[in-house]
C-alpha positions as CSV (number, residue, x, y, z in Angstrom):
1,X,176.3,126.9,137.4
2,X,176.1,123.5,136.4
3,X,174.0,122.4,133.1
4,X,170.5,122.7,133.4
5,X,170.4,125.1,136.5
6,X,169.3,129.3,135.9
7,X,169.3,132.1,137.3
8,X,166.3,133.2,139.1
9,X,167.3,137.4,138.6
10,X,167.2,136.4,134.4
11,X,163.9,134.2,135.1
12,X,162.2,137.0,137.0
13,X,163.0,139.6,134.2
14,X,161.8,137.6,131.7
15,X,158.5,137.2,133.3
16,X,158.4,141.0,133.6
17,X,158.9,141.6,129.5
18,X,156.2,139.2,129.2
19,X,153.8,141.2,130.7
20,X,154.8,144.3,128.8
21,X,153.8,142.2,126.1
22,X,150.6,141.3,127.1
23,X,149.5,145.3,127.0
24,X,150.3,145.7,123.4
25,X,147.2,145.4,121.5
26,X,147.2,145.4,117.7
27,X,143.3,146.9,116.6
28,X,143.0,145.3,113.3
29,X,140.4,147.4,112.3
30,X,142.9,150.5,112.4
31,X,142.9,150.8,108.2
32,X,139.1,150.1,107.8
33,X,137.4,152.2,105.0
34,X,133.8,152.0,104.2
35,X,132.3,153.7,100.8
36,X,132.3,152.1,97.2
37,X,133.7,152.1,93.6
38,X,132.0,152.0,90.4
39,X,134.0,152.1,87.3
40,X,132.2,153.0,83.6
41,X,133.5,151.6,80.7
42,X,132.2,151.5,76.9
43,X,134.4,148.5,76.7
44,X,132.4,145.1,76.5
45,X,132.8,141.8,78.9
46,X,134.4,140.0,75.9
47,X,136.7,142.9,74.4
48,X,137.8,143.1,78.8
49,X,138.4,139.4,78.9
50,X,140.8,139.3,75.4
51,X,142.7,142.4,77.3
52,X,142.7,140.1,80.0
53,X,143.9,136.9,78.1
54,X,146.8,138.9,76.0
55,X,148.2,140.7,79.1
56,X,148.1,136.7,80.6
57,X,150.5,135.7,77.3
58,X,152.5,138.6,77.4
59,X,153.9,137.7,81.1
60,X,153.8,133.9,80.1
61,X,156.6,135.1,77.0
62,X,158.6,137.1,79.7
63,X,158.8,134.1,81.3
């Protein structure tokens, strides 16, 4: 076999894996959920955000 040239067997087997391919479907909706989340806190918006700001800091200072 000189460079460049195939082998037609190899060529039709490949063509035959494609196709198995080509039957494989991925649904992407598999893991779908549907509901909600609510979450109650006596915490305010301002005390959430300084939480929010020193937990920011702290993995600024591990860094």
């Amino acid at each position: 076999m000189g460079f460049g040239s195939y082998d037609e067997s190899e060529q039709q087997h490949q063509q035959s894996t494609d196709d198995d391919d080509e039957d494989a479907a991925i649904n992407v909706h598999e893991h779908d959920h549907h509901g909600s989340v609510s979450v109650e806190t006596d915490a305010s918006t301002d005390d959430l955000l300084g939480q929010l700001q020193e937990i920011k800091d702290a993995d600024e200072d591990d860094e």
